[in-house]
SERO-4910 file (N, C-alpha, C, O; in steps of 0.05 Angstrom, whole numbers):
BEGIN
 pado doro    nc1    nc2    nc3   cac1   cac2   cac3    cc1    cc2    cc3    oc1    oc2    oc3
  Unk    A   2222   1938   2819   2214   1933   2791   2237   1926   2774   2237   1908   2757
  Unk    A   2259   1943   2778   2290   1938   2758   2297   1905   2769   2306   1890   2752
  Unk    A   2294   1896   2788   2303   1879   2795   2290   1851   2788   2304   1832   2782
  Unk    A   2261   1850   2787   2240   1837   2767   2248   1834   2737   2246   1812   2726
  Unk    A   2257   1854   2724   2252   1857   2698   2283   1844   2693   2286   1832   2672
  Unk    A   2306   1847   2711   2331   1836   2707   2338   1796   2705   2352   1782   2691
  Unk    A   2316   1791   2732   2302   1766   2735   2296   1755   2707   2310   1737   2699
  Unk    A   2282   1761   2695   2262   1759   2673   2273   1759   2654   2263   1745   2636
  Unk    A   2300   1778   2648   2328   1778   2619   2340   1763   2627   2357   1756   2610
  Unk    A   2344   1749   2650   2361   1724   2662   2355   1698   2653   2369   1683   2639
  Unk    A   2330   1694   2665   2317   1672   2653   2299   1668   2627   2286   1648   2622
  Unk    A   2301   1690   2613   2295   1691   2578   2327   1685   2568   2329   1666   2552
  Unk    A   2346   1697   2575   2373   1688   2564   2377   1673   2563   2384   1670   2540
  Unk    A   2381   1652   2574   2386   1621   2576   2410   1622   2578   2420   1639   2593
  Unk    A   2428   1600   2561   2460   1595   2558   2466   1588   2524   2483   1573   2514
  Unk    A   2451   1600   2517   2461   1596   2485   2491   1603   2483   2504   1622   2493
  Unk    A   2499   1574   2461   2534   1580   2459   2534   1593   2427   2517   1594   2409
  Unk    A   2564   1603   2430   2561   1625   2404   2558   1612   2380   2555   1626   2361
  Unk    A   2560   1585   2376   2551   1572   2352   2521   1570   2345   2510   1568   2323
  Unk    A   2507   1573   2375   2476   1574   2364   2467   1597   2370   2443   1598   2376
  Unk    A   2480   1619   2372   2470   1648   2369   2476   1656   2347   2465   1675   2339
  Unk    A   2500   1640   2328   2502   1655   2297   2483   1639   2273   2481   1646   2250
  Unk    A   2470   1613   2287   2449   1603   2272   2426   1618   2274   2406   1605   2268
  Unk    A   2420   1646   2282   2395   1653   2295   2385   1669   2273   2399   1689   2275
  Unk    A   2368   1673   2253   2369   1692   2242   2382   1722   2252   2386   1734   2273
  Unk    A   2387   1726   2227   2406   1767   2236   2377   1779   2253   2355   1766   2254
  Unk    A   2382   1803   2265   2369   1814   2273   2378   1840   2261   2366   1860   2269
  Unk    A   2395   1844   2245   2407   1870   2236   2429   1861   2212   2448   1847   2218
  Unk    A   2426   1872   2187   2442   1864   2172   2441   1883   2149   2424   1882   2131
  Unk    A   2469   1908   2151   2479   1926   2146   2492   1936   2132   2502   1916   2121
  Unk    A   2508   1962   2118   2528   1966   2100   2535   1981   2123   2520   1991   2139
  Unk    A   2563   1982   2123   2583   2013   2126   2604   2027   2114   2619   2011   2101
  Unk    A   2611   2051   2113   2635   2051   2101   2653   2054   2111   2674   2058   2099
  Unk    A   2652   2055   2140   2675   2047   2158   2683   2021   2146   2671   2005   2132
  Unk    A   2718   2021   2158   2733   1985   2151   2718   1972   2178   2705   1983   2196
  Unk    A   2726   1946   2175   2719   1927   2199   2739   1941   2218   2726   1941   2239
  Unk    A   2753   1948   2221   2769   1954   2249   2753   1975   2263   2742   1972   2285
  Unk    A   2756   1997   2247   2741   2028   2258   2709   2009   2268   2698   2012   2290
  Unk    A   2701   1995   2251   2665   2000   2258   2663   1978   2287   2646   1982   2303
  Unk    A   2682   1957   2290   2687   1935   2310   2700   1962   2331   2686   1971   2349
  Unk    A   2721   1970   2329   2717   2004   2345   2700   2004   2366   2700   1996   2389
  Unk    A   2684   2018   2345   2670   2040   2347   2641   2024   2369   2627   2032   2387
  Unk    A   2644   1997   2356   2619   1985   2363   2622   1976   2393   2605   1977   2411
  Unk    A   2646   1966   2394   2647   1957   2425   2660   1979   2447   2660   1973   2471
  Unk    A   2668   1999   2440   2665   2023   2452   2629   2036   2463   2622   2041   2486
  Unk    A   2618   2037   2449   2592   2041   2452   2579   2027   2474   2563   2037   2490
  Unk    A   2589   1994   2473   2580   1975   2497   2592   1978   2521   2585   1970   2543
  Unk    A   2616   1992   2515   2637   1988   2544   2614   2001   2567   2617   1992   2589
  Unk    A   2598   2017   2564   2584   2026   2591   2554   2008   2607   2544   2011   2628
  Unk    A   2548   1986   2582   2535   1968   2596   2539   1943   2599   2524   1925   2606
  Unk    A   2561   1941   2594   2566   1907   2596   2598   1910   2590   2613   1923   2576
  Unk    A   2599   1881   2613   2628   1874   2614   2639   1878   2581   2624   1886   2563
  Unk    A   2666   1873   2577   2682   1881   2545   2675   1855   2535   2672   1833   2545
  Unk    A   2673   1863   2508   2663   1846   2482   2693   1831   2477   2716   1839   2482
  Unk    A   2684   1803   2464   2712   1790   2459   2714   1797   2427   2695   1795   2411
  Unk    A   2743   1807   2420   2740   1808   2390   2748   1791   2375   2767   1779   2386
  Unk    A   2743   1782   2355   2761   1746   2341   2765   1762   2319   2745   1773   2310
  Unk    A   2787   1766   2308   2806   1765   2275   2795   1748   2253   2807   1729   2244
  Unk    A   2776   1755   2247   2778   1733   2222   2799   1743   2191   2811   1764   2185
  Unk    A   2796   1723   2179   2813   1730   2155   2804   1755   2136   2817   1768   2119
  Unk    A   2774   1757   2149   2766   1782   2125   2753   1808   2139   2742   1826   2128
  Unk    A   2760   1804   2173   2748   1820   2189   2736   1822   2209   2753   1839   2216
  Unk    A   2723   1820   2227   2724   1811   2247   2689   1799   2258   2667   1804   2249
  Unk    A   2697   1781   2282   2679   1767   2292   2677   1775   2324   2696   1768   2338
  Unk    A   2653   1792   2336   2650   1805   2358   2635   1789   2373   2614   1782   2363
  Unk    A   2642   1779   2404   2624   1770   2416   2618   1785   2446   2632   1787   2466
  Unk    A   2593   1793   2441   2580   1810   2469   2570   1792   2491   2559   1770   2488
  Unk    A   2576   1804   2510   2567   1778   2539   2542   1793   2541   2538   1815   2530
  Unk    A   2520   1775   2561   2502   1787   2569   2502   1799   2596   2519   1790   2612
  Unk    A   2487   1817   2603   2496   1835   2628   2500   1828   2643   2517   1836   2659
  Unk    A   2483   1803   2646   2484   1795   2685   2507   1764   2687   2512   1751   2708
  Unk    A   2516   1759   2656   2536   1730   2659   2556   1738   2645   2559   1761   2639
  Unk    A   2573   1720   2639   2594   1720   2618   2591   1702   2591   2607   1699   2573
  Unk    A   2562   1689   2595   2556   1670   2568   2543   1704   2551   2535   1726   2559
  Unk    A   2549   1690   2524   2542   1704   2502   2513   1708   2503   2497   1693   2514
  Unk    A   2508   1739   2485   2487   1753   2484   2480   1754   2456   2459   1746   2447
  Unk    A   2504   1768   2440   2495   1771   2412   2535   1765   2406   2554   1765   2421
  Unk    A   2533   1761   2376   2546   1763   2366   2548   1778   2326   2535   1770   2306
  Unk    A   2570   1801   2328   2568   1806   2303   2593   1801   2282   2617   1804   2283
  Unk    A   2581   1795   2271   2601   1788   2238   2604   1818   2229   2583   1831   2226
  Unk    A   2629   1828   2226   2633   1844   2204   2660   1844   2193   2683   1843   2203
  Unk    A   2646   1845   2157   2671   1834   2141   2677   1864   2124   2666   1886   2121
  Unk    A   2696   1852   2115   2708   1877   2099   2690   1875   2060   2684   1853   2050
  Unk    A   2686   1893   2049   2680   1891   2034   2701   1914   2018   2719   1926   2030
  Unk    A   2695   1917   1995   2712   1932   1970   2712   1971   1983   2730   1988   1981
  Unk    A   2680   1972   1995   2683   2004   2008   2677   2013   2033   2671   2035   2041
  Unk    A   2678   1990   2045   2675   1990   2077   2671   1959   2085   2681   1939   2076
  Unk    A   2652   1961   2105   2633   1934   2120   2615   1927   2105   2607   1939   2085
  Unk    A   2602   1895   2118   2581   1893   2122   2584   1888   2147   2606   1887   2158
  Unk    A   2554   1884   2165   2553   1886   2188   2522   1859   2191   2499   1862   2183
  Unk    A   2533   1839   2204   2517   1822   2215   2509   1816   2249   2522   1802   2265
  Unk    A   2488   1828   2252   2485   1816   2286   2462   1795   2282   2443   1798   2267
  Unk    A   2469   1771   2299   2456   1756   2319   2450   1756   2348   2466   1751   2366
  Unk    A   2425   1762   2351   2418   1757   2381   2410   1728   2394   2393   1714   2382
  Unk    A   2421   1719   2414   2415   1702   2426   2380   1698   2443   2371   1677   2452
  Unk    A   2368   1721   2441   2339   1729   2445   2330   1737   2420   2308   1746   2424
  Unk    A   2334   1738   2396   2330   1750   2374   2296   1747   2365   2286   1762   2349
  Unk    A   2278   1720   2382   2255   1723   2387   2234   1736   2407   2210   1734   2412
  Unk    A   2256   1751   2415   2238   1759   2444   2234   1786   2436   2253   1796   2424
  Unk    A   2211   1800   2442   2212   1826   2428   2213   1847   2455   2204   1870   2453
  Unk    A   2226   1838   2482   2231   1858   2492   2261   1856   2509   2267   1869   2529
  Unk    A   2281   1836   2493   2308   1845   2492   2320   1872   2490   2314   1891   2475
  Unk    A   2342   1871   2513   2355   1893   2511   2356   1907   2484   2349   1897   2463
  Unk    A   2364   1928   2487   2365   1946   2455   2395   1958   2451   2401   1967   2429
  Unk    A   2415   1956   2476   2437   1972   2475   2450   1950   2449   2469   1959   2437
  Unk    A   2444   1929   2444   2469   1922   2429   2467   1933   2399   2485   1944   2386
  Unk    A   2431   1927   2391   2421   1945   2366   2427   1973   2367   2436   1983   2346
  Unk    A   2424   1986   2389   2437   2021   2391   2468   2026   2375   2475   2042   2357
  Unk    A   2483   2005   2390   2509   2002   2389   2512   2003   2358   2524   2021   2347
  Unk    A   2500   1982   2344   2507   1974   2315   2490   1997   2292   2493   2002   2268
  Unk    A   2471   2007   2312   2455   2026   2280   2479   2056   2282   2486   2071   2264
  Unk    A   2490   2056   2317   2502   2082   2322   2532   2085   2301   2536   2105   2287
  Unk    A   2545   2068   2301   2568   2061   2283   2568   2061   2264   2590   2065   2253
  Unk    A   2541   2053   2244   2544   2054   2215   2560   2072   2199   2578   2069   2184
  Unk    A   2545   2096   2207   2557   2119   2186   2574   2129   2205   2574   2124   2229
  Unk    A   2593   2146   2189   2631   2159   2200   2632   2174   2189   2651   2189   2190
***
């Protein structure tokens, strides 16, 4: 049955590239008062136990996270988080962001980090 249902997040994932996973509507879009460093942390620590390591990108105001999906190395989700005046904000895109029975660890990941 795990092996069915892995089939099935395989070929629902497709190969979306990370330019059309950040056109996707948010699927989560957040405050923290963690900085972008601690909550990008905090956030891809949380993933390290189901999926290969997240790539992190520097942006000028904070950072830009990209999560692989479990069974490839093409992108799954990616999140925006920028620095604001008393912490984050926190933007994820899912690359399934219509499918309503996508993994959940990456949403776990991002509601678990908010608060510090």
């Amino acid at each position: 049955m795990k092996a069915a249902w892995l089939a099935v997040m395989a070929v629902l994932g497709g190969c979306a590239s990370v330019a059309d996973i950040e056109k996707t509507p948010e699927t989560m879009s957040v405050i923290s008062g963690k900085s972008p460093k601690e909550y990008a942390s905090c956030f891809v620590a949380h993933l390290s136990d189901s999926r290969d390591p997240s790539v992190i990108e520097k942006k000028h105001d904070g950072y830009r996270i990209i999560v692989p999906q479990k069974l490839s190395k093409d992108p799954a989700a990616v999140v925006i988080v920028d620095e604001r005046s008393s912490g984050s904000s926190i933007k994820v895109h899912e690359s399934m962001s219509n499918v309503p029975i996508r993994p959940g660890d990456v949403r776990q990941a991002a509601e678990s980090c908010i608060s510090g």
